[in-house]
N, C-alpha and C positions, 0 to 999 in steps of 0.2 A: 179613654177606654172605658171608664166606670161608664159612664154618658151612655155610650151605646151598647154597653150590656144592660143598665136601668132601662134603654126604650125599647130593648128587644123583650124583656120579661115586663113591663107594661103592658107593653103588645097582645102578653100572653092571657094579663088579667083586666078586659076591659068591663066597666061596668053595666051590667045586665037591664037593658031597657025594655022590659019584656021580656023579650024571647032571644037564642040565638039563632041567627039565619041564615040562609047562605045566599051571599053579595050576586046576583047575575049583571050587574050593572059594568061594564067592561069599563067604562069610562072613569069610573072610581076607584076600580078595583085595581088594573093593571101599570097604571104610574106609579101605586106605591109598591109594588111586587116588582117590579125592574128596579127604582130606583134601592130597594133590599138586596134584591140579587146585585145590583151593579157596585152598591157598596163593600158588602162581602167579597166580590171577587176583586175589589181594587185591594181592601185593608188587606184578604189573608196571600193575596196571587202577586202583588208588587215586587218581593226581597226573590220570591221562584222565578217570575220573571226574570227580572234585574241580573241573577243569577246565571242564568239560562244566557239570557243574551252576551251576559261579558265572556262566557267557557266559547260562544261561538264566536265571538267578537275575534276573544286568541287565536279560533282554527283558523281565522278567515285571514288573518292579519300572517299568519303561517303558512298559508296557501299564497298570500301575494309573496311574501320574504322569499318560497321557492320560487315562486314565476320569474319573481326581479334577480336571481342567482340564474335561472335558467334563462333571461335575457340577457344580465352581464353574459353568458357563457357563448351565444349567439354571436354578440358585438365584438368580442372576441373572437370569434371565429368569419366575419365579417372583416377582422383587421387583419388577419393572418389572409384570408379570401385577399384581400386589397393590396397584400404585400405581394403575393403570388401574383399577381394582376400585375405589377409592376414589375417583378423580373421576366413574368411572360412577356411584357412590351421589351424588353430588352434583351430578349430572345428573338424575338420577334425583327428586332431592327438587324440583326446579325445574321438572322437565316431569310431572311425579307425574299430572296431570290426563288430560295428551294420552298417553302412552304407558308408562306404569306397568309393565301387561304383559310390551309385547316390551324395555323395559332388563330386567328381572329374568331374560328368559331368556338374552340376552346374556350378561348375568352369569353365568348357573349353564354357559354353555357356552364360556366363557373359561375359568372354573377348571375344567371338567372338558378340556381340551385340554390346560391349564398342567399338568395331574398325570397324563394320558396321556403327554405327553411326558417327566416326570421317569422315571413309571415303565419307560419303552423305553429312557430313556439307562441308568439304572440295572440294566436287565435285560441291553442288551447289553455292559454294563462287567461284570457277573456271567459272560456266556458266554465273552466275550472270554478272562478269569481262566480259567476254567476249559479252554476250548481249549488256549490256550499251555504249563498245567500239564501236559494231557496229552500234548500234542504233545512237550514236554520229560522228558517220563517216557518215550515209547514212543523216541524217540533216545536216551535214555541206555542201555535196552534193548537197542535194537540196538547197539549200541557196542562195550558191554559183551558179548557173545554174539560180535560177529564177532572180538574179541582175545580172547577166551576160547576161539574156537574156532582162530583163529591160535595160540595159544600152546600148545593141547594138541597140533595137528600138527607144530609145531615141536619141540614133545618128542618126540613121537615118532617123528618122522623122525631127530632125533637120536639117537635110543636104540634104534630098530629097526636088525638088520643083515637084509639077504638074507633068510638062512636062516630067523630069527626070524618077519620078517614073513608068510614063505609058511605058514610050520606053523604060526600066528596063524589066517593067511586059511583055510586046512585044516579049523582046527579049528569056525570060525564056521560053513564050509560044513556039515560035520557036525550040528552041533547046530542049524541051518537047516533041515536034510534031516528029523530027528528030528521038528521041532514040525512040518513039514508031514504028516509020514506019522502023528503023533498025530492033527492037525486032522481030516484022511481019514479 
């Protein structure tokens, strides 16, 4: 930890070779400004992550525990379907003369209800999963984004002075001015 506070207040005091200037060279400038930023938000965004994910981890692990209680309850109902299936066959063999017909379509429209419903409990425990994943992915997102975007202003409000920040502002407006009158 000493380490990278000593190279960030180095940073702050490099020694004056002449003048100080301001870098336009992209190629020098912006691997060492990513790999700052990308440090900062690994050290301070990790235990928030980390955090973040195991609270959704439990929702999501609580949303399958329901889906599988609302499947046992299905298969369950499925058994009890299955049992009814079997004294309608036994019905069925006793009144085989007077009503043959409508037990058989009873039949075929029990079990086609019994496995509409498995399949809707089953579909909506698939969507279910899948919402809460995303929902838990796009807030990690944001999370992550608003302390990454905290943390790079924190630097550099602490590493801008006055002067710096105006001939910053200056130079952007410049190179603003430029791609507009190229676009023109």
């Amino acid at each position: 930890m000493k380490n990278v506070t000593d190279s960030f207040v180095s940073l702050g005091h490099w020694p004056s070779a002449g003048s100080f200037g301001f870098n336009t060279d992209i190629l020098a400038t912006n691997p060492i400004n990513l790999s700052v930023v990308l440090g900062v938000l690994i050290f301070f965004g990790k235990g928030v992550l980390s955090d973040l994910l195991d609270n959704r981890k439990q929702r999501i692990l609580s949303t399958i525990r329901n889906s599988e209680e609302l499947r046992e309850g299905a298969i369950e109902k499925l058994e009890k379907a299955k049992a009814r299936l079997r004294k309608a066959k036994m019905e069925a063999d006793e009144f085989r003369v007077n009503g043959y017909s409508e037990i058989e379509r009873e039949k075929r429209n029990l079990i086609n209800s019994t496995y509409q419903n498995l399949e809707r409990l089953e579909n909506s425990k698939n969507e279910t999963i899948q919402f809460e994943q995303q929902r838990a992915i796009n807030q990690v997102r944001q999370r992550v984004f608003q302390q990454a975007l905290q943390g790079a202003l924190a630097t550099l409000n602490s590493c801008l002075n006055n002067e710096l920040h105006l001939r910053t502002i200056r130079a952007n407006i410049g190179m603003l001015g430029a791609m507009k009158e190229i676009n023109d």
